[in-house]
Each structure stands twice: as C-alpha cells, then as structure tokens.
PQR file with spaces between the fields and no chain letter, atoms N, CA, C, O and H, PARSE charges and radii, in Angstrom:
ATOM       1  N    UNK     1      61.695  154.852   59.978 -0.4000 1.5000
ATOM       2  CA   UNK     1      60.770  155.795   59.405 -0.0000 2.0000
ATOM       3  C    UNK     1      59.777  155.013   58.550  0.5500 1.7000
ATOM       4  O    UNK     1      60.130  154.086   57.821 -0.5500 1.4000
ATOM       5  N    UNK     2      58.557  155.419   58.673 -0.4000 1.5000
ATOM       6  CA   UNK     2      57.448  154.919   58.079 -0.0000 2.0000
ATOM       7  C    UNK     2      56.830  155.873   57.171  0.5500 1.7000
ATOM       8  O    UNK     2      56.671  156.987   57.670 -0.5500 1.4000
ATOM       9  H    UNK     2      58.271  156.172   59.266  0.4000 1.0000
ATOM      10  N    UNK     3      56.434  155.730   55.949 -0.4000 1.5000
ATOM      11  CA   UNK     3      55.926  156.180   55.555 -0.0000 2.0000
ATOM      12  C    UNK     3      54.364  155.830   54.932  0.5500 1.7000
ATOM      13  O    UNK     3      54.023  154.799   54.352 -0.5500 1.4000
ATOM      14  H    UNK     3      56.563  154.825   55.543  0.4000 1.0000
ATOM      15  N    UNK     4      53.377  157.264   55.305 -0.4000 1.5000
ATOM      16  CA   UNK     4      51.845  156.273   55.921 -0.0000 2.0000
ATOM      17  C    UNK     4      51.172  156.963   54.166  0.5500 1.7000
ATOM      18  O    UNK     4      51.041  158.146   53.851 -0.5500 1.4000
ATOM      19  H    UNK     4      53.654  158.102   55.776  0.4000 1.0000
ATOM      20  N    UNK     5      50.911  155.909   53.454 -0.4000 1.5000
ATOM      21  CA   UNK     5      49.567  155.987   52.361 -0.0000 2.0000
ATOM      22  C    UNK     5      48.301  156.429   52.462  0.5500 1.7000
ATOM      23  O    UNK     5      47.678  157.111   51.648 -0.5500 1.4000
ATOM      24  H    UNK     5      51.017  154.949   53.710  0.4000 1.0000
ATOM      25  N    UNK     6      48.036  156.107   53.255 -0.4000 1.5000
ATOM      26  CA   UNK     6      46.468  156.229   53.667 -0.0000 2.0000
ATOM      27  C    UNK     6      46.339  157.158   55.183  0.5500 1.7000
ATOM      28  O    UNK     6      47.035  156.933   56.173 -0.5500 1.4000
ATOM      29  H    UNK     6      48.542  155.553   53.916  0.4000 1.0000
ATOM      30  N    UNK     7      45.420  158.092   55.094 -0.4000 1.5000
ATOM      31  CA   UNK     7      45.215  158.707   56.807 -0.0000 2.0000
ATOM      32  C    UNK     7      44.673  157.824   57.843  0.5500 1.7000
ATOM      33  O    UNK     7      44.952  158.100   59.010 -0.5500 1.4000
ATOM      34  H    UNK     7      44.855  158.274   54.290  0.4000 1.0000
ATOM      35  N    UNK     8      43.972  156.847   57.603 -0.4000 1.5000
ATOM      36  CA   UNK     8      43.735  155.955   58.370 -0.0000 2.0000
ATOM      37  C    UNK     8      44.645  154.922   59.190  0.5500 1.7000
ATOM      38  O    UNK     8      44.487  154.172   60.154 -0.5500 1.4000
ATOM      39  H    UNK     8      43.745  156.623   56.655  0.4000 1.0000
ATOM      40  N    UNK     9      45.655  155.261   58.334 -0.4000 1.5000
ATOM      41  CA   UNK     9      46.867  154.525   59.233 -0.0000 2.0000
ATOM      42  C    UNK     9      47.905  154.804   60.209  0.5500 1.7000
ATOM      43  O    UNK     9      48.916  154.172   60.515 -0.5500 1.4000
ATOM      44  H    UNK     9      45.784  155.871   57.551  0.4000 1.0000
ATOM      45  N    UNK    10      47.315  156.134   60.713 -0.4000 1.5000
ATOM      46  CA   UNK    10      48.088  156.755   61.577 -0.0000 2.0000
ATOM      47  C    UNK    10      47.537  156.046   62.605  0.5500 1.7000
ATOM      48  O    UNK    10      48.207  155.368   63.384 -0.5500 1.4000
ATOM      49  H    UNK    10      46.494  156.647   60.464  0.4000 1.0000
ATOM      50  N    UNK    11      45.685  156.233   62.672 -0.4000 1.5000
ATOM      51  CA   UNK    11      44.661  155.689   63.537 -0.0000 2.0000
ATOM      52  C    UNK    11      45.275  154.388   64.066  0.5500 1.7000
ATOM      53  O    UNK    11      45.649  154.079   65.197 -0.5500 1.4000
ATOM      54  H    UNK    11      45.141  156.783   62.039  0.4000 1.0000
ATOM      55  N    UNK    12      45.266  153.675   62.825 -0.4000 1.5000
ATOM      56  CA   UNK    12      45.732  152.105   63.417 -0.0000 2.0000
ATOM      57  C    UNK    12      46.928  151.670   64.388  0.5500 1.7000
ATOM      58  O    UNK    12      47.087  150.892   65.329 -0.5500 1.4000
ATOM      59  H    UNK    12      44.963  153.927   61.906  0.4000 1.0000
ATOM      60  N    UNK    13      47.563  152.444   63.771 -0.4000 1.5000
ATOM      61  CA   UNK    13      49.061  152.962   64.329 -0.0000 2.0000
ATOM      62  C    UNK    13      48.863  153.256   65.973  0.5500 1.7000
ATOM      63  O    UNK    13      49.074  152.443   66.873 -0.5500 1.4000
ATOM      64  H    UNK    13      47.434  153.076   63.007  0.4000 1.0000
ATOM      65  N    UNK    14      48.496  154.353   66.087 -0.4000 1.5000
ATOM      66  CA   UNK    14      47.788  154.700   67.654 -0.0000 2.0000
ATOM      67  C    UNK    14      47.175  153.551   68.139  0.5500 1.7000
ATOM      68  O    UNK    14      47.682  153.016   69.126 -0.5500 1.4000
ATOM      69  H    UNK    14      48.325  155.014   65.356  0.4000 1.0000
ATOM      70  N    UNK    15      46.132  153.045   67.609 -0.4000 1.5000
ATOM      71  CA   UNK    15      46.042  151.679   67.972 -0.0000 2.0000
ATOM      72  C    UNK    15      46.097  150.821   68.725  0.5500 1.7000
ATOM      73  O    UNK    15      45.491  150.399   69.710 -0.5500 1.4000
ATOM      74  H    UNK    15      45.720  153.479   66.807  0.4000 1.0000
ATOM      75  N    UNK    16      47.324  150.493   67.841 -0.4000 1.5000
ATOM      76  CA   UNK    16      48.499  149.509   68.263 -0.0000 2.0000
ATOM      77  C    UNK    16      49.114  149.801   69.324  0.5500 1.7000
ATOM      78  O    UNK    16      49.164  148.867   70.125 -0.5500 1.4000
ATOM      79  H    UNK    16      47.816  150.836   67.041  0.4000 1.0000
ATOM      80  N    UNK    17      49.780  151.085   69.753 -0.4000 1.5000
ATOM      81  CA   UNK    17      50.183  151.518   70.464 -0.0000 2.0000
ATOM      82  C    UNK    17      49.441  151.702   71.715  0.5500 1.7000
ATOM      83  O    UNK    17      50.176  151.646   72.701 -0.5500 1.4000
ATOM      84  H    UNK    17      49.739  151.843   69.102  0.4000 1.0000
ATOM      85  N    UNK    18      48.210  151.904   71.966 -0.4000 1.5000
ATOM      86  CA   UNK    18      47.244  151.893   73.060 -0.0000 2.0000
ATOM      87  C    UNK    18      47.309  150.331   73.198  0.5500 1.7000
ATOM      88  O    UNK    18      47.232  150.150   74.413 -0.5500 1.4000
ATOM      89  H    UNK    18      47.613  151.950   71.165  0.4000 1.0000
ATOM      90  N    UNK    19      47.376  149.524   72.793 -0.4000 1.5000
ATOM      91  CA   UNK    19      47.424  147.901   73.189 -0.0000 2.0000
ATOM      92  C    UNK    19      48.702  147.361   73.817  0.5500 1.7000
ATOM      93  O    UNK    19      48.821  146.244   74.322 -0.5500 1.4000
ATOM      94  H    UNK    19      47.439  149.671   71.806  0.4000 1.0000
ATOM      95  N    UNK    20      49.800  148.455   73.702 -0.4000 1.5000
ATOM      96  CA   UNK    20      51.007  148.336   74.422 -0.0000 2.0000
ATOM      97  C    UNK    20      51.620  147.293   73.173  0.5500 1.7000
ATOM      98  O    UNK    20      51.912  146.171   73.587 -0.5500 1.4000
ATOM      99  H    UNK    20      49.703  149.362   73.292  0.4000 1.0000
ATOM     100  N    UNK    21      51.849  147.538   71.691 -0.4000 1.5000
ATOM     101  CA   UNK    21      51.918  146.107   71.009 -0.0000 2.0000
ATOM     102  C    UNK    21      53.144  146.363   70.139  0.5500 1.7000
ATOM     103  O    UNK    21      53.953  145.568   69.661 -0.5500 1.4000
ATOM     104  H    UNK    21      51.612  148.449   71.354  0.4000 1.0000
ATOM     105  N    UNK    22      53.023  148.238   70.034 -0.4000 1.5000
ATOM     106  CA   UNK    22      54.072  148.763   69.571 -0.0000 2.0000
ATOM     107  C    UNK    22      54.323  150.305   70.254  0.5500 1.7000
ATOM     108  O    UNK    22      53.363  150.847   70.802 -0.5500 1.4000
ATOM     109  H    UNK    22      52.366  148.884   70.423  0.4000 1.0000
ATOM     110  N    UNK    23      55.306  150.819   70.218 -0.4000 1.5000
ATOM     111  CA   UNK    23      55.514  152.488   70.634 -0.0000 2.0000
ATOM     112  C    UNK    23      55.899  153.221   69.107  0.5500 1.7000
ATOM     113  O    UNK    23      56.469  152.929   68.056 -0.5500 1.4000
ATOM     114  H    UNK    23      56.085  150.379   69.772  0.4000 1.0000
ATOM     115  N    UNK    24      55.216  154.318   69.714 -0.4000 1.5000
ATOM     116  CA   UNK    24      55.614  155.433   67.831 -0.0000 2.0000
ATOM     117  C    UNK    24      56.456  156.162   68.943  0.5500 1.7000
ATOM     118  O    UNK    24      56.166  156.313   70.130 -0.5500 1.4000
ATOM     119  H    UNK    24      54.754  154.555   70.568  0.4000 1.0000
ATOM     120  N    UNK    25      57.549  156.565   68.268 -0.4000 1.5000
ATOM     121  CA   UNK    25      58.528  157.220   68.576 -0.0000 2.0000
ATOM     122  C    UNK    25      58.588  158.473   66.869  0.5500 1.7000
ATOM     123  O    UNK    25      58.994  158.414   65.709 -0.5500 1.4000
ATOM     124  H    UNK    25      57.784  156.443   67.303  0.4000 1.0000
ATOM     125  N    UNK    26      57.775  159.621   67.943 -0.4000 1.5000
ATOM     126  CA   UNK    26      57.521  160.926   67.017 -0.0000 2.0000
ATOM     127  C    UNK    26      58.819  161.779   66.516  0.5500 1.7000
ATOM     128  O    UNK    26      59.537  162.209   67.420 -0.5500 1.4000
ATOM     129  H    UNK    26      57.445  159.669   68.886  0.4000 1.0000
ATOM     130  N    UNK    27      59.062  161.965   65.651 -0.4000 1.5000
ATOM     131  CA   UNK    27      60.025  162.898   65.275 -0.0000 2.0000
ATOM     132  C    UNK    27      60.087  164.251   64.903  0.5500 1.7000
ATOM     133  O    UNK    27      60.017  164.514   63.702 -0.5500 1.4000
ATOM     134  H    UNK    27      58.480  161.615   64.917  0.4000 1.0000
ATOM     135  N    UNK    28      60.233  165.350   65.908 -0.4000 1.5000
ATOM     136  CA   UNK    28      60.058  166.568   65.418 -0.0000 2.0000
ATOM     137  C    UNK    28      60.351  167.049   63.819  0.5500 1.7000
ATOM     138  O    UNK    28      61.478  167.543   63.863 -0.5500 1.4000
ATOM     139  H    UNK    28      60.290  165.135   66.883  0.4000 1.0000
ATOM     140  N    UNK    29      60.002  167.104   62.849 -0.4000 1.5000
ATOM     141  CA   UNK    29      60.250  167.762   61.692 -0.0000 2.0000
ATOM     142  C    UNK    29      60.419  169.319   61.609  0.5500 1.7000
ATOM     143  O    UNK    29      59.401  170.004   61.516 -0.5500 1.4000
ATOM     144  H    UNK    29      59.087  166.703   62.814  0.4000 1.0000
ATOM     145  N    UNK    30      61.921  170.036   61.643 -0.4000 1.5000
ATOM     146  CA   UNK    30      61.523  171.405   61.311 -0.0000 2.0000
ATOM     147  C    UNK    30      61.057  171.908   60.508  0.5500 1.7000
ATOM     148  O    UNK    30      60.875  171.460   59.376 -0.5500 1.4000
ATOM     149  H    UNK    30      62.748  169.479   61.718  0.4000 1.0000
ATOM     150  N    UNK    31      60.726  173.082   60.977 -0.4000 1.5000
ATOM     151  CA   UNK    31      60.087  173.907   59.939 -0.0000 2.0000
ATOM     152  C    UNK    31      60.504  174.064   58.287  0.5500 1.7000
ATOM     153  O    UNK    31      61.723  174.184   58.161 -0.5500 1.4000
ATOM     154  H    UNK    31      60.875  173.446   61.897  0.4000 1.0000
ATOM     155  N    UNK    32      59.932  174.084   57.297 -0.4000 1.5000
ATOM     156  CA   UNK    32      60.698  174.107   56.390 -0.0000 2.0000
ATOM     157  C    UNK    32      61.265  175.319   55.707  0.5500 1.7000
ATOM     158  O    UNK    32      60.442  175.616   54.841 -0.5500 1.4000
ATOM     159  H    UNK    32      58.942  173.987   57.399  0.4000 1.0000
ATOM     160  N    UNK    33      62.018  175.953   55.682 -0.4000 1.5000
ATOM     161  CA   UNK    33      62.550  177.870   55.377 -0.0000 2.0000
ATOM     162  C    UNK    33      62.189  178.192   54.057  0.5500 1.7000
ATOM     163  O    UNK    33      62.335  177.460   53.078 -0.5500 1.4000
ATOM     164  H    UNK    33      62.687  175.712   56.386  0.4000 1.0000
ATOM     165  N    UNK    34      61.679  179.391   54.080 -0.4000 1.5000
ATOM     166  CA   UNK    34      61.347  179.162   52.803 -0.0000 2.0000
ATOM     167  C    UNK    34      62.305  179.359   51.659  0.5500 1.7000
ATOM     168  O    UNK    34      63.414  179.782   51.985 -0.5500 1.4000
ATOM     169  H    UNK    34      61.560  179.986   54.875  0.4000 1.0000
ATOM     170  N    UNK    35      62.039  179.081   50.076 -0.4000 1.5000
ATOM     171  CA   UNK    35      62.901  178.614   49.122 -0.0000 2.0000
ATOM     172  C    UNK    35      63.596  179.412   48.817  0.5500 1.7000
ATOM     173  O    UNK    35      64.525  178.788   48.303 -0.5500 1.4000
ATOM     174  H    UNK    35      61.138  178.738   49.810  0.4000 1.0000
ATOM     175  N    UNK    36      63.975  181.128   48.731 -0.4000 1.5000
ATOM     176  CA   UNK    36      64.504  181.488   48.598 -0.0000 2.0000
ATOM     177  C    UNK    36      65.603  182.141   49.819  0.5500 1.7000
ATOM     178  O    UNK    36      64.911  181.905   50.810 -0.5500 1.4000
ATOM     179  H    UNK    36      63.221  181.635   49.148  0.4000 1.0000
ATOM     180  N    UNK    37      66.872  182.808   50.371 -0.4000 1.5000
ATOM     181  CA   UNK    37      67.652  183.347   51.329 -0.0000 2.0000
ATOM     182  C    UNK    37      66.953  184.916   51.129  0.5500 1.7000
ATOM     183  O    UNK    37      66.735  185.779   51.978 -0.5500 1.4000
ATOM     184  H    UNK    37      67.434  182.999   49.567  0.4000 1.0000
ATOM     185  N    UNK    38      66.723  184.914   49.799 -0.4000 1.5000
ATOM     186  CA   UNK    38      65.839  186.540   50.010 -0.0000 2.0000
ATOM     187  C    UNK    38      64.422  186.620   50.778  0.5500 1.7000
ATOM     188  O    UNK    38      64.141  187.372   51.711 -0.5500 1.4000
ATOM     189  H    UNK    38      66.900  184.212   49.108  0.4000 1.0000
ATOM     190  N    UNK    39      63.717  185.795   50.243 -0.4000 1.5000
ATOM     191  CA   UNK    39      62.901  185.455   51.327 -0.0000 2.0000
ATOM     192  C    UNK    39      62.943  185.792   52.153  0.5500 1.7000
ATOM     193  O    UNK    39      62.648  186.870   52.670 -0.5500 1.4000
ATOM     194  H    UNK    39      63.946  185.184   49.485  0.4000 1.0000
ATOM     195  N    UNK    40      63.399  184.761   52.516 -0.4000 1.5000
ATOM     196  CA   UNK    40      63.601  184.786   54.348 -0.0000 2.0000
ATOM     197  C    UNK    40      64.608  185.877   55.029  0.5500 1.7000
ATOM     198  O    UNK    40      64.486  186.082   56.237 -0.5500 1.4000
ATOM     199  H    UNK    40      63.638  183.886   52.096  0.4000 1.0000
ATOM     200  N    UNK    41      65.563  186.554   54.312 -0.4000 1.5000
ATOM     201  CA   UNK    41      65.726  187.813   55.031 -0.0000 2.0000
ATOM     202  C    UNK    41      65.298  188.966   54.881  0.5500 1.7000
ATOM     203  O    UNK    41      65.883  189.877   55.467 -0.5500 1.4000
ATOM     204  H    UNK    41      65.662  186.387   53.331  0.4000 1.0000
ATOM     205  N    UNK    42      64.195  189.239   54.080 -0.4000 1.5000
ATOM     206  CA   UNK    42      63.204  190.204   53.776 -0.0000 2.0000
ATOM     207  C    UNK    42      63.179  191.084   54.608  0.5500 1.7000
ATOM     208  O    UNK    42      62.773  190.694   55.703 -0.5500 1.4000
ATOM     209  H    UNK    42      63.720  188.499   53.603  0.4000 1.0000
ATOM     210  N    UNK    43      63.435  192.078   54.549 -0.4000 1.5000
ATOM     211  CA   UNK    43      62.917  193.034   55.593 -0.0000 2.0000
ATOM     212  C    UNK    43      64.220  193.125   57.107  0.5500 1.7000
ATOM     213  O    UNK    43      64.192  193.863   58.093 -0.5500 1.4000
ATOM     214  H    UNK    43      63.765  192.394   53.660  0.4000 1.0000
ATOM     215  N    UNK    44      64.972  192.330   56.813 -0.4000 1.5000
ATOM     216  CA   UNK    44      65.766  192.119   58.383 -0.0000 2.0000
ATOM     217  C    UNK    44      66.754  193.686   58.204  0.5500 1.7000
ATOM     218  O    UNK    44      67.472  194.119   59.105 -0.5500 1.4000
ATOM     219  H    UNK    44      64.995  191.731   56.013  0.4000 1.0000
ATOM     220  N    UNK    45      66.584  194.316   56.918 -0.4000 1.5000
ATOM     221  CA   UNK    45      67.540  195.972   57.207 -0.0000 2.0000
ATOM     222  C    UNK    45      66.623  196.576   57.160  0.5500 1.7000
ATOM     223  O    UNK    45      65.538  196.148   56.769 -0.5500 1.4000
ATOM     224  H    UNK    45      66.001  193.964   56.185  0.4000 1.0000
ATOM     225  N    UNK    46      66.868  197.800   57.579 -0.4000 1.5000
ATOM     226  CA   UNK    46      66.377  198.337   57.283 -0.0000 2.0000
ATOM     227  C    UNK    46      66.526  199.240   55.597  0.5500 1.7000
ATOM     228  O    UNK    46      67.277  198.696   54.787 -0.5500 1.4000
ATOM     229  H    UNK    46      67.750  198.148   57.897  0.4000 1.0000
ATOM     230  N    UNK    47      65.942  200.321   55.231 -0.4000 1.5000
ATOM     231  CA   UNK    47      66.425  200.522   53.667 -0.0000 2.0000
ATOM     232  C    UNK    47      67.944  202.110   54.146  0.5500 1.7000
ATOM     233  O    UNK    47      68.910  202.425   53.450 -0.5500 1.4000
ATOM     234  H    UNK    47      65.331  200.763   55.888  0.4000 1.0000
ATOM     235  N    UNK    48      67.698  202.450   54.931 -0.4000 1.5000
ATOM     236  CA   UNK    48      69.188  203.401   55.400 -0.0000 2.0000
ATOM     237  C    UNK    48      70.119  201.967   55.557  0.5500 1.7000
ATOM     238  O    UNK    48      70.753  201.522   54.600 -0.5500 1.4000
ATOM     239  H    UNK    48      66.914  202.194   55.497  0.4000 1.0000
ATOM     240  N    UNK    49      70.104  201.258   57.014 -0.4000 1.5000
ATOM     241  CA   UNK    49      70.920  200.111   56.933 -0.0000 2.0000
ATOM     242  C    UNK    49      71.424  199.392   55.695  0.5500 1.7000
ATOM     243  O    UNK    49      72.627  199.149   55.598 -0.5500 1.4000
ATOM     244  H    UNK    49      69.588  201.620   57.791  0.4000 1.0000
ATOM     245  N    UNK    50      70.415  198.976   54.574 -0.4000 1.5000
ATOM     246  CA   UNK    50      71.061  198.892   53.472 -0.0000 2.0000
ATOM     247  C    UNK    50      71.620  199.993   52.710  0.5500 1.7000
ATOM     248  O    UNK    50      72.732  199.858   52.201 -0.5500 1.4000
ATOM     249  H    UNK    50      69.438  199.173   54.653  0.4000 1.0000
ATOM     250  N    UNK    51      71.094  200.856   52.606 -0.4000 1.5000
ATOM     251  CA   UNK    51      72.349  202.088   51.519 -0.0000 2.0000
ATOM     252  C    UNK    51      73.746  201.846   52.269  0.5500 1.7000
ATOM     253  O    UNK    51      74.695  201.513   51.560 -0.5500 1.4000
ATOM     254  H    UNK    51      70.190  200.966   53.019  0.4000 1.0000
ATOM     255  N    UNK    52      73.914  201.968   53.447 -0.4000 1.5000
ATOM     256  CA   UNK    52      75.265  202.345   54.126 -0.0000 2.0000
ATOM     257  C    UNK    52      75.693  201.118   54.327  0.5500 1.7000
ATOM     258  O    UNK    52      76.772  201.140   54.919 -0.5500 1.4000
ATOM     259  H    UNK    52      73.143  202.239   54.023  0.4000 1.0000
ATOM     260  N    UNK    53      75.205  199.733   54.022 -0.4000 1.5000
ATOM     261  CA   UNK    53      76.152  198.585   53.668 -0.0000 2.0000
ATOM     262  C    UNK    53      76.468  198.729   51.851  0.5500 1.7000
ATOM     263  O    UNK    53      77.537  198.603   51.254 -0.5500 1.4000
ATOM     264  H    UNK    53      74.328  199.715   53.541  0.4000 1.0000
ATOM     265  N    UNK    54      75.444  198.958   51.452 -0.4000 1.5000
ATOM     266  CA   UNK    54      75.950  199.009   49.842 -0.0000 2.0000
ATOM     267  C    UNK    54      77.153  200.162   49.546  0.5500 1.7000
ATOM     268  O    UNK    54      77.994  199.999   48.662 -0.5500 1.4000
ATOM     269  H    UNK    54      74.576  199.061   51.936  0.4000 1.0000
ATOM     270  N    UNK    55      77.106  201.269   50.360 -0.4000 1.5000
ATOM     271  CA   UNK    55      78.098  202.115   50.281 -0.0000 2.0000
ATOM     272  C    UNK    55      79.281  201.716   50.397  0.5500 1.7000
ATOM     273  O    UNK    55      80.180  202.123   49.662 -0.5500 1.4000
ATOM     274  H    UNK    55      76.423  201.401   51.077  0.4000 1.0000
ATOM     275  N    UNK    56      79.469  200.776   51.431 -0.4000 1.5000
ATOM     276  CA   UNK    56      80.400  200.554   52.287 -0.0000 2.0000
ATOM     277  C    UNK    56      80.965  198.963   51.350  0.5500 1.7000
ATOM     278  O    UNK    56      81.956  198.263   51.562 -0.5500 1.4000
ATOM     279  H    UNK    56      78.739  200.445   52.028  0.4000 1.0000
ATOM     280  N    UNK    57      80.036  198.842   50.460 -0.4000 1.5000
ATOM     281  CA   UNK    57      81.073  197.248   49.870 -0.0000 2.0000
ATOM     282  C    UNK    57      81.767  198.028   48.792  0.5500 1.7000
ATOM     283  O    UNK    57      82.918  197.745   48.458 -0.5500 1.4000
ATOM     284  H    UNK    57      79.231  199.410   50.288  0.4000 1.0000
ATOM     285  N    UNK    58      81.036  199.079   48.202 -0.4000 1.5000
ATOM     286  CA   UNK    58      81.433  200.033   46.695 -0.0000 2.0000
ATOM     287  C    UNK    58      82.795  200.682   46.943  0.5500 1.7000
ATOM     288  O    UNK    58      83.762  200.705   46.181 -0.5500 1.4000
ATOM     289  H    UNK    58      80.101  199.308   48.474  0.4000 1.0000
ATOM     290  N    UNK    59      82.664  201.234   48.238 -0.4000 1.5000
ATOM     291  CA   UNK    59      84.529  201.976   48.443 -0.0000 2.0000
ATOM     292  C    UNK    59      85.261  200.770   49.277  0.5500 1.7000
ATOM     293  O    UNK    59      86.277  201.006   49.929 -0.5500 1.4000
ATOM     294  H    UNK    59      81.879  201.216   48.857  0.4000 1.0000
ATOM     295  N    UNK    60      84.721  199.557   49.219 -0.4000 1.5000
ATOM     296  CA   UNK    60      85.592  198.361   49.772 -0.0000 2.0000
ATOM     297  C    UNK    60      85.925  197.835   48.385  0.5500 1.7000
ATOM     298  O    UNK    60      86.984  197.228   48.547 -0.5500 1.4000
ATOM     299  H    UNK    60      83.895  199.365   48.689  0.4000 1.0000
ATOM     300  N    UNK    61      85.590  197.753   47.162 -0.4000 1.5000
ATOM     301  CA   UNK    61      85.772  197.396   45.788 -0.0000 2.0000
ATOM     302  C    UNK    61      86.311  198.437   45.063  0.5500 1.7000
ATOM     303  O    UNK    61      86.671  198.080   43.941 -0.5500 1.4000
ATOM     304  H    UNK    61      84.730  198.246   47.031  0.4000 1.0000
ATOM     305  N    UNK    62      86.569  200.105   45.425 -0.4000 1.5000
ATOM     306  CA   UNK    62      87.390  200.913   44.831 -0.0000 2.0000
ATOM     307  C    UNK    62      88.810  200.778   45.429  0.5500 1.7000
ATOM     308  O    UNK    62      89.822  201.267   44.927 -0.5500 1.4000
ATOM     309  H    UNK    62      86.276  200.395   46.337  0.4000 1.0000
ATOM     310  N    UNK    63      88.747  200.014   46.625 -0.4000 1.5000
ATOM     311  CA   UNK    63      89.936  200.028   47.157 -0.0000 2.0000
ATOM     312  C    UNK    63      90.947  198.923   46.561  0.5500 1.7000
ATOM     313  O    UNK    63      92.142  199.141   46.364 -0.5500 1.4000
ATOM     314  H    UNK    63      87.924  199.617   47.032  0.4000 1.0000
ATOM     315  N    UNK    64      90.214  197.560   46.274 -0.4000 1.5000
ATOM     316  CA   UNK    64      90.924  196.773   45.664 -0.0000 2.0000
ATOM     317  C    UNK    64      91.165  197.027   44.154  0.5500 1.7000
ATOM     318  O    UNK    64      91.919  196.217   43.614 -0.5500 1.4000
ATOM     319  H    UNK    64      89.243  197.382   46.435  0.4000 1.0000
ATOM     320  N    UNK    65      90.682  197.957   43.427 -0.4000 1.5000
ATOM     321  CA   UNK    65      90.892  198.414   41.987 -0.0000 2.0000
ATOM     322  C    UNK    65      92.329  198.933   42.257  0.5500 1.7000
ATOM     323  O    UNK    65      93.307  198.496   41.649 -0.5500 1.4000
ATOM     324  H    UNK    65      90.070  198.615   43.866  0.4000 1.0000
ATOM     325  N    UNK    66      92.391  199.950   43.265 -0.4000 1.5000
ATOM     326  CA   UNK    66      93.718  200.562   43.004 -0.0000 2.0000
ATOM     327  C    UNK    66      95.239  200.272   43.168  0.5500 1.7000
ATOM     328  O    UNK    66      95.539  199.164   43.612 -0.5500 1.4000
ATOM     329  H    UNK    66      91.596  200.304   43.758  0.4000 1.0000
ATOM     330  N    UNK    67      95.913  200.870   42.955 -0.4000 1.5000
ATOM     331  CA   UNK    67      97.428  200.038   42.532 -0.0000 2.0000
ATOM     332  C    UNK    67      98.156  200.634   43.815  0.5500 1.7000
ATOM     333  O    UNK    67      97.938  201.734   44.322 -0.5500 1.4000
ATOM     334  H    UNK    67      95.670  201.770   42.594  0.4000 1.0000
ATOM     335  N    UNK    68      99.121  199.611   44.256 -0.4000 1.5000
ATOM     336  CA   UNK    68      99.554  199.600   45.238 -0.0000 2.0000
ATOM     337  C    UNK    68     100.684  199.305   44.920  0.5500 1.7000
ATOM     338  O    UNK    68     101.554  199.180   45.782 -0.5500 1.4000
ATOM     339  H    UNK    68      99.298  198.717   43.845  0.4000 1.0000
C-alpha cells in the first residue's frame, strides 16, 4: 500500500505503468457505513412494525419479572 501526497502522483504512477516498468494492483475500498447503526437502519420498520416489536420486548420483560 502506497500512500500518494500529492495528486500528481497517481499520474506518474500510471505512467510508469504504461512503460510496462511497474503494475498498480487497485484495491477495491468499501463503502464506508455511516457512523452511527441508527443511521443506517433508519427507516428499515416501519412505525406499526416498530410498536409491535416494542410491545413484544415489554411483555417479554414482564415475563422475566415474575416469580416462578
């Protein structure tokens, strides 16, 4: 991995590589997600879909309150 200072040195880089003197071997970089998990699942419920999961953790947490 190289890391380039200047934009002009990509140019040179290519270059080189058109002279057969070196090969760039490119590396896909993914995408980067963004910084928060809320973020990025924004919107993936709907707002019914969420009530009836929030429902559904609240009598999953009354259940472990009670004595058995």
């Amino acid at each position: 991995m190289i890391e380039l200072k200047k934009a002009k040195s990509m140019a040179l880089l290519e270059d080189l590589e058109a002279l057969d003197i070196i090969k760039i071997i490119r590396k896909e970089i993914p995408p980067k997600p963004p910084g928060k998990l809320s973020d990025m699942f924004a919107g993936s419920l709907t707002t019914q879909e969420a009530d009836d999961f929030n429902e559904y953790v609240r009598k999953s947490r009354d259940e472990w309150e009670r004595d058995i």
